[in-house]
C-alpha positions in Angstrom: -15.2 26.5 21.8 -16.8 28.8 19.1 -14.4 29.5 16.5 -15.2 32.7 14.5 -13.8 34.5 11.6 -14.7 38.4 10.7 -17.5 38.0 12.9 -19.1 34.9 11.2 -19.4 31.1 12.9 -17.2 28.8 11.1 -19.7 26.3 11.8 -22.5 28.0 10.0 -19.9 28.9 7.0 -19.4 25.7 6.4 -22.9 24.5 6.5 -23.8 27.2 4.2 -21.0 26.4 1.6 -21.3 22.8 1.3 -25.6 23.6 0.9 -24.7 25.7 -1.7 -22.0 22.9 -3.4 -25.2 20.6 -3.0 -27.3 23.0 -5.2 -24.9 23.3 -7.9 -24.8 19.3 -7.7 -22.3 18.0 -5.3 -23.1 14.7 -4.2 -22.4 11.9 -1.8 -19.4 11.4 -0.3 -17.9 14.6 -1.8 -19.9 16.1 0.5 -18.5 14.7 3.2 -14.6 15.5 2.0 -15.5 18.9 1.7 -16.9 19.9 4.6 -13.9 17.8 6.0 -11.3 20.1 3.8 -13.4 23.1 5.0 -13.1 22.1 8.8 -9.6 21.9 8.8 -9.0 25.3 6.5 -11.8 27.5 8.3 -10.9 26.4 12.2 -6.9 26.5 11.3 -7.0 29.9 10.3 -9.0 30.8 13.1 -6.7 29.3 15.6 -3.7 30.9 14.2 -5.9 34.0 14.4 -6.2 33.3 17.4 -3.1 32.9 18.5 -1.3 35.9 16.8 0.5 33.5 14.3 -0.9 35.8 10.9 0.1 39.3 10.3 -3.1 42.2 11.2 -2.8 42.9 7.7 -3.5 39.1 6.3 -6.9 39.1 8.7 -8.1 42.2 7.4 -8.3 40.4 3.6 -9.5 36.9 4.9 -12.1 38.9 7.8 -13.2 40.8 4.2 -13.2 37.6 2.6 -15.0 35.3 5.0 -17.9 38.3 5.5 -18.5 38.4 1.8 -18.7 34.9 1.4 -21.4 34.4 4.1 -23.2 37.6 2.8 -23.5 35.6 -0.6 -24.7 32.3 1.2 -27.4 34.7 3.3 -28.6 36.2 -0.2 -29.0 32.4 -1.4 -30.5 31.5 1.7 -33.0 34.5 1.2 -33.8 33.9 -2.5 -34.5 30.0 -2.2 -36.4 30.8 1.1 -38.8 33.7 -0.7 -38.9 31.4 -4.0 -40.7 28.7 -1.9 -42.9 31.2 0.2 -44.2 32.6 -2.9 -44.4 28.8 -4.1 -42.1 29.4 -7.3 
């Protein structure tokens, strides 16, 4: 089952948050905790999404939320991906 929020894979948030926690210097097994923390949070709210349990208004402000969020992750994405084209 593909659990999505505003549009966005909670599988691919996550990734891209806890890459981005790696670049700012989160190591080891804090890794692992958050993308456990993140698991449960992301695919939660998308099940009680899913099954009408939060209010239309509520999912407007977390759909805004979540697309923003990966719209920052695809700019970092972009700027470490063009930093080691150029071969910065």
């Amino acid at each position: 089952m593909q659990f999505a929020l505003g549009g966005v894979g909670v599988a691919a948030l996550i990734f891209g948050i806890v890459e981005a926690a790696k670049e700012f210097g989160l190591q080891g097994k804090a890794s692992r905790v958050l993308v456990l923390v993140l698991g449960v949070f992301f695919v939660g709210l998308a099940q009680a999404n899913a099954q009408g349990l939060l209010d239309e208004q509520v999912m407007q402000w977390v759909n805004l939320g979540v697309t923003a969020l990966a719209g920052g992750l695809a700019a970092m994405g972009y700027y470490d991906f063009s930093k080691k084209r150029n071969g910065e």
